[in-house]
Every structure is written in structure tokens, then in C-alpha cells.
C-alpha positions in Angstrom: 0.0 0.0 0.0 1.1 3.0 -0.8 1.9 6.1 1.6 -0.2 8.8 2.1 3.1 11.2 1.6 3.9 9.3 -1.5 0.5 10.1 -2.8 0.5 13.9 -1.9 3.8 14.4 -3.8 2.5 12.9 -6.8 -0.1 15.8 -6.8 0.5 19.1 -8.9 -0.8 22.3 -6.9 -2.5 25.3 -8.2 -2.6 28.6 -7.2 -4.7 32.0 -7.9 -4.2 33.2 -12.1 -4.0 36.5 -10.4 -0.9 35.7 -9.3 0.4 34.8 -12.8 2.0 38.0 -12.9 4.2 37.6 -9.7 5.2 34.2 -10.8 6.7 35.7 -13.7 8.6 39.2 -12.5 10.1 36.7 -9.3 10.4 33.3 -10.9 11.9 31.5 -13.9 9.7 29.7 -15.5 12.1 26.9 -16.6 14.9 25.5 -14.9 18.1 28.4 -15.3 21.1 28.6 -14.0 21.6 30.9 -11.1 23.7 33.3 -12.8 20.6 33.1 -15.7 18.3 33.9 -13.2 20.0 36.8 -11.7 20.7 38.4 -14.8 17.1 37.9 -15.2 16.1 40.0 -12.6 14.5 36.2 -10.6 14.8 36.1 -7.5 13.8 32.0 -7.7 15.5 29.9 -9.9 12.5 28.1 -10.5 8.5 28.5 -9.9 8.4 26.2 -7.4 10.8 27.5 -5.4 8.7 30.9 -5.3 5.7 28.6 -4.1 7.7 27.4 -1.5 8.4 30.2 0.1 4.8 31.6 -0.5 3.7 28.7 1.5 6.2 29.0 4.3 5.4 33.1 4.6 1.5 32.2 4.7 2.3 29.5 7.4 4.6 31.6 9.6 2.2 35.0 9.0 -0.7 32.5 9.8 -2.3 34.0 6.7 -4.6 31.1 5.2 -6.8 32.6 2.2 -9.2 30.4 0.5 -10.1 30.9 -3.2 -13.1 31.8 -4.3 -16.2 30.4 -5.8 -15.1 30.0 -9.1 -12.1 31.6 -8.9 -9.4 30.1 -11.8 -6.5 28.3 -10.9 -3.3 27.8 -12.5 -0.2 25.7 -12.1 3.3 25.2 -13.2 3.5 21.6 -14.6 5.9 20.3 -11.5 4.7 17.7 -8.6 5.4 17.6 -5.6 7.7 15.3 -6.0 10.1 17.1 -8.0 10.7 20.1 -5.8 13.9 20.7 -4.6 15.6 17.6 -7.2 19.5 18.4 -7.1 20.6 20.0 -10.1 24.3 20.6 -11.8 24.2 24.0 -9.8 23.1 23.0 -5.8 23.0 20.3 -3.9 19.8 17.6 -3.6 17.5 19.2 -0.9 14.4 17.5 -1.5 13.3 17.1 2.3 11.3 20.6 1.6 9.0 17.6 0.8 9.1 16.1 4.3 8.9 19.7 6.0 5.5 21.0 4.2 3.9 17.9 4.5 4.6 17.6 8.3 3.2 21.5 8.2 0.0 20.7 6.6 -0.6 17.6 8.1 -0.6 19.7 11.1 -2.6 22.4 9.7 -5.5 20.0 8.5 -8.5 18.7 10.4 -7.6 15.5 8.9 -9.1 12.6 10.6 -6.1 10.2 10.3 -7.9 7.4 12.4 -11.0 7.6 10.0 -8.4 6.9 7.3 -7.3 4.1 8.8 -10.7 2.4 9.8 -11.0 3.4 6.5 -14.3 5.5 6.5 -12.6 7.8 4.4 -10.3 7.5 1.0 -7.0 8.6 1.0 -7.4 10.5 -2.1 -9.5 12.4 -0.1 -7.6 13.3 2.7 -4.9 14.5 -0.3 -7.4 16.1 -1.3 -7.7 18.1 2.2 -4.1 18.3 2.3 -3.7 20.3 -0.8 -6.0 22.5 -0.3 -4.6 23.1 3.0 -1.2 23.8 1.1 -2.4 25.8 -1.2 -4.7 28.3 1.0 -1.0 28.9 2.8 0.3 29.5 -0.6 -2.5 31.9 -1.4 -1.7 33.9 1.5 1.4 34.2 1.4 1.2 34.9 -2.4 -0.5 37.9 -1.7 1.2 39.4 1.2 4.1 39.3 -1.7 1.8 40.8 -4.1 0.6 43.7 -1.5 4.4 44.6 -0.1 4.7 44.9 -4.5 1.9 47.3 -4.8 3.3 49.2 -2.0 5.2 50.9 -4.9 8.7 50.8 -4.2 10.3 46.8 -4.9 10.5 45.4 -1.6 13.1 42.9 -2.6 16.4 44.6 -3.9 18.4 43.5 -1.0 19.7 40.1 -0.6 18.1 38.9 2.6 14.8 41.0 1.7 12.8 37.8 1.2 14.6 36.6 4.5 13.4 39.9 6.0 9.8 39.2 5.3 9.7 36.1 7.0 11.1 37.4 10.1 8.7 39.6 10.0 5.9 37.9 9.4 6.2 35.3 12.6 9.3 33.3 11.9 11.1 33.8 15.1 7.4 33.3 17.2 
């Protein structure tokens, strides 16, 4: 049988087309090479790595923001399972996995003994679990997208995106 971990990373997560935008002055949209990216302007190699974090700022701000009724959603073609595979230029640090699973299975009202009796499939419990992940994501996408609209870029130093989670509850 498989593991309920193994079947969340399978899953590709969405987030809010409004953020489209974001995704594309912050992130590559392709794997680059870091000095690419800079060059770029990117401050995340990669899309998923901007997700990440976007996740990790709503968690630690405790900013959870769920989508709305028929609200469109959009994705960047990578599982789970792939975030955080080593490439040529950084080491291998896919326990990222581990960590925001661990988070949302916190985060959830999951009913893990139900699961195991099972009264309940665990495709949806994933189910739960990503949406979990992705109203973090949502929340955190737009407390980037609000510090953006602020006027000035928020994020020309580099520690700024650092900054923000310090700021937003990190240390708590």
C-alpha cells in the first residue's frame, strides 16, 4: 500500500491566475542557472521555489486565504515530487517535501484514524491536504503581491525575502 506522503507528492498544486504575474517578474519559468536567473532580474530559480516560500510566509504569518467560488486556478506543470531535485548548480534538498507535508498535516483537520478504519479514502484526505497547502500558498502569495503594490520593490536587497519572514512570525 502506498503512503499517504507518496500520494500527496505525486499531486501538482495550483494557485490563484491572479498571481500569474508575480510568478513571472520573481520566478523562472524553466529550470536556469543561477547566474541566468540573476541576470534575469528572478529572485527564484525556479517557480516552485517561489511557491515554497509563498507557502512557508502564509504559514509563519498564519495568513490562510481560501479561493473563491469559481475563482481560476493555474499551475506550473511540477509535482510535488520534483521540488527541490538536485541540479548541476546546488545540492539535492528534497526534504522541503518532508517539512511542508509535516506542516499541513498539522494544519488540516484530517481525521487520520477515520483513514485508517477506512471510513474515508486517501485520495481524499490528499485532497484536504492540498487544499490546506495551497490556501498557505494563497496567503502568502498575496502578502508578496501587497508589499509589490506598495510601490517601491520590496526585494532589492539580498536577505529582503529573508526579511519578510522574520517579520511575518518566523522567530514566534
Amino acid at each position: 500500500m502506498e503512503s499517504l506522503f507518496d500520494e500527496w507528492r505525486r499531486v501538482i498544486p495550483q494557485y490563484s491566475v491572479r498571481f500569474k504575474d508575480l510568478f513571472a517578474s520573481l520566478a523562472n519559468k524553466y529550470t536556469a542557472s543561477s547566474e541566468k536567473v540573476s541576470s534575469l532580474g528572478k529572485h527564484f530559480e525556479v517557480q516552485y521555489e517561489l511557491y515554497t516560500y509563498a507557502f512557508f510566509l502564509g504559514l509563519y504569518s498564519k495568513t490562510r486565504v481560501k479561493f473563491s467560488a469559481g475563482e481560476k486556478k493555474w499551475n506550473f506543470s511540477n509535482p510535488i515530487e520534483t521540488w527541490g531535485s538536485r541540479r548541476t548548480t546546488r545540492k539535492d534538498y528534497k526534504y522541503i517535501q518532508d517539512y511542508m507535508f509535516m506542516a499541513v498535516m498539522t494544519k488540516s483537520d484530517v481525521d487520520l484514524l477515520a483513514l485508517e478504519k477506512g471510513d474515508i479514502e486517501s485520495k481524499e484526505v490528499v485532497k484536504q491536504l492540498i487544499n490546506v497547502l495551497e490556501e498557505y500558498v494563497y496567503g502568502g502569495l498575496t502578502i508578496i503581491s501587497e508589499k509589490m503594490e506598495d510601490g517601491l520593490n520590496p526585494f532589492l536587497t539580498s536577505d529582503s525575502f529573508m526579511q519578510l519572514l522574520v517579520k511575518s512570525g518566523i522567530d514566534d
